[in-house]
LUMLO-474479 format. One record per atom (N, C-alpha, C): x, y, z. Coordinates in steps of 0.02 Angstrom, whole numbers, padded with zeros to 5 digits, always signed. Example, Ala and Ser with C-alpha at 12.3 -4.5 7.8 and 13.67 -1.06 7.14 Angstrom:
! residues 2
+00660-00284+00390+00615-00225+00390+00660-00165+00390+00642-00112+00354+00684-00053+00357+00645+00002+00394
! end
This chain:
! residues 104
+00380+00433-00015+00329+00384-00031+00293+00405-00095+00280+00347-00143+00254+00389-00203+00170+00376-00204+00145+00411-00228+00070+00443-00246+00045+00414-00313-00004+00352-00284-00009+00317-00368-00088+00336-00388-00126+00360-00443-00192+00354-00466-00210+00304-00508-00274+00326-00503-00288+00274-00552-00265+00243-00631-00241+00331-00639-00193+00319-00705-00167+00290-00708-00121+00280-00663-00027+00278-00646-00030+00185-00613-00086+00176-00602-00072+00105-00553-00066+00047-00614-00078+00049-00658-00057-00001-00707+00032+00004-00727+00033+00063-00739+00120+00047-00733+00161+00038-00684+00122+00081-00638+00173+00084-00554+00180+00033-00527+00094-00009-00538+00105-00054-00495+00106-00135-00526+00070-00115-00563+00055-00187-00619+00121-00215-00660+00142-00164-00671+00199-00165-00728+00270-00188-00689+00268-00150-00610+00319-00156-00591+00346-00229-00572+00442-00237-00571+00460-00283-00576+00476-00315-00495+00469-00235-00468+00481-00237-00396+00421-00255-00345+00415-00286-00310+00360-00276-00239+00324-00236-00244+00281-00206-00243+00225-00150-00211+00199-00156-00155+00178-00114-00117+00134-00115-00052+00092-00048-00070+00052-00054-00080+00007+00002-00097-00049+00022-00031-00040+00074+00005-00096+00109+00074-00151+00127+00049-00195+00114+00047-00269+00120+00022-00297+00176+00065-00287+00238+00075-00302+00282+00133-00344+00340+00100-00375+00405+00141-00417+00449+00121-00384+00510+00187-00402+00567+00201-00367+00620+00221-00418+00622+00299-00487+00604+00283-00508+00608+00330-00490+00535+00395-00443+00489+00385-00463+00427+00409-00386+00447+00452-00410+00424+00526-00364+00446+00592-00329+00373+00587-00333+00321+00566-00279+00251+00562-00223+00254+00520-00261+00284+00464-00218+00278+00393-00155+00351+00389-00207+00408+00428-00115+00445+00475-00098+00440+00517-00114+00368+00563-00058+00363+00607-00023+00314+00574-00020+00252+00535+00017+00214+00496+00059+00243+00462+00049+00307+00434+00096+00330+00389+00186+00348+00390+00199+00358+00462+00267+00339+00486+00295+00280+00491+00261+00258+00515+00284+00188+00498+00309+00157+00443+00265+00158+00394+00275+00156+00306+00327+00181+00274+00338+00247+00307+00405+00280+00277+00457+00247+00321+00467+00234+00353+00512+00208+00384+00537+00136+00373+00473+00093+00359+00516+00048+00339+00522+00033+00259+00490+00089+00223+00519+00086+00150+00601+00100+00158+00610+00155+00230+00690+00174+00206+00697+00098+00248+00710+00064+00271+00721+00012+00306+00760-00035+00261+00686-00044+00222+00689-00117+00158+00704-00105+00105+00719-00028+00073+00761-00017+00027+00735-00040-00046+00763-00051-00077+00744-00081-00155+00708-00139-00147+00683-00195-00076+00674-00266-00085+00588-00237-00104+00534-00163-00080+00497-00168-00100+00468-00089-00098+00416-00064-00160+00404+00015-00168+00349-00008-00124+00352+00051-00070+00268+00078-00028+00242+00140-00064+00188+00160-00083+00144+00207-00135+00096+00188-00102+00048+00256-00105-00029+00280-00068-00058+00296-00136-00108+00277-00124-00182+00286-00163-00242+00325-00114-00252+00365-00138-00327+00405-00113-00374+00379-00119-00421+00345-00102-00457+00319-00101-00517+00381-00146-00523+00447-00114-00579+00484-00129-00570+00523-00212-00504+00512-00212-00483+00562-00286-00478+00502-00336-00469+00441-00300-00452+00385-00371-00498+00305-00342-00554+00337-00363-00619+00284-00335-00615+00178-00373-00588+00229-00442-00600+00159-00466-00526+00094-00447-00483+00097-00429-00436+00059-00422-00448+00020-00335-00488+00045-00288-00512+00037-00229-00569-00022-00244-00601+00005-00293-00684-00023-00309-00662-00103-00362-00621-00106-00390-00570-00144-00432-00541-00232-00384-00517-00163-00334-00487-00231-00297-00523-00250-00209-00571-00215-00217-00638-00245-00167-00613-00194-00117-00575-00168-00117-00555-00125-00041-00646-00095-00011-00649-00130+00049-00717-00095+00083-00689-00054+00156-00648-00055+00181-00618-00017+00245-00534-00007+00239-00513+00059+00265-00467+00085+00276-00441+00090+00332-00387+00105+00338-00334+00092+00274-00329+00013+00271-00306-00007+00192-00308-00070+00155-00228-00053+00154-00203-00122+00152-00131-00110+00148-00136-00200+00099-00106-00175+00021-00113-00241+00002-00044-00224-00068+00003-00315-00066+00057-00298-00076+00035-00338-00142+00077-00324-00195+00069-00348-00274+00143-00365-00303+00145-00430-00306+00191-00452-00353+00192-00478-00402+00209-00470-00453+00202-00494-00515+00140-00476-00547+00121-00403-00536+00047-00397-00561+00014-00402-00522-00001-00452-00462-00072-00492-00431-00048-00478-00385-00099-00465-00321-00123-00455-00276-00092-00518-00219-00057-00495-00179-00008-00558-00128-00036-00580-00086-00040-00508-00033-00056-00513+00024-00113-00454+00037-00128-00458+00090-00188-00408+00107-00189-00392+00178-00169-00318+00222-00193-00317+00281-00234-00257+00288-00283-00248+00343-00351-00197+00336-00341-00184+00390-00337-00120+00409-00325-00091+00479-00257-00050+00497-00246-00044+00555-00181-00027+00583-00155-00067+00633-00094-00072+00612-00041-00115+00637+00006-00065+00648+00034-00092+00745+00104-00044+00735+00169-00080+00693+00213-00032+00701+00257-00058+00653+00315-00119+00645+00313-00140+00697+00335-00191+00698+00303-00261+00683+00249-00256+00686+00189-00292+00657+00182-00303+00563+00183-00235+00550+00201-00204+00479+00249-00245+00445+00311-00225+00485+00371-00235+00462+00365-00318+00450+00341-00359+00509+00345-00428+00501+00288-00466+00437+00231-00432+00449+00199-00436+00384+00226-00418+00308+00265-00367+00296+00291-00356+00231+00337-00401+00208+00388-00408+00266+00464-00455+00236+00421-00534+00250+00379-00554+00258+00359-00626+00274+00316-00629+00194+00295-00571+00146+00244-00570+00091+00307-00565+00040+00359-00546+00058+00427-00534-00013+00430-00592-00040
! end
């Protein structure tokens, strides 16, 4: 899973030609590591149709503050630049899974 900052989210994610799903998470938050299997799993799942990448919320403040994120984990998918879809919380993964391929 790749690791985007604030630097990096204009090319990673803005730029990209592919899907994004970006996890809006922080180290202390007990939702945002239990989601995190899940995520990897169905990145290997869905393959090239879309990149999953985490953002820190505490190390890269301004890209959170940017796109309104107020609770974690934020799970919000970007295509074409802009902002698709949006889910806040934890979802198991089959839930996930139906939310991502229904936002492609």
């Amino acid at each position: 899973m790749k690791h985007i900052t604030d630097e990096t989210f204009e090319a990673d994610v803005i730029q990209s030609s592919t899907p994004v799903l970006i996890d809006f998470w922080a180290e202390w938050c007990g939702p945002c590591k239990q989601i995190a299997p899940a995520l990897e799993e169905i990145e290997a799942e869905l393959g090239e149709k879309v990149i999953i990448a985490k953002i820190n919320i505490d190390e890269n403040p301004q890209t959170p503050s940017k796109y309104g994120v107020r609770g974690i984990p934020t799970l919000m998918i970007f295509k074409d630049g802009e902002p698709a879809s949006v889910k806040i919380g934890a979802l198991p993964k089959n839930k996930l899974q139906e939310w991502i391929e229904s936002s492609l």
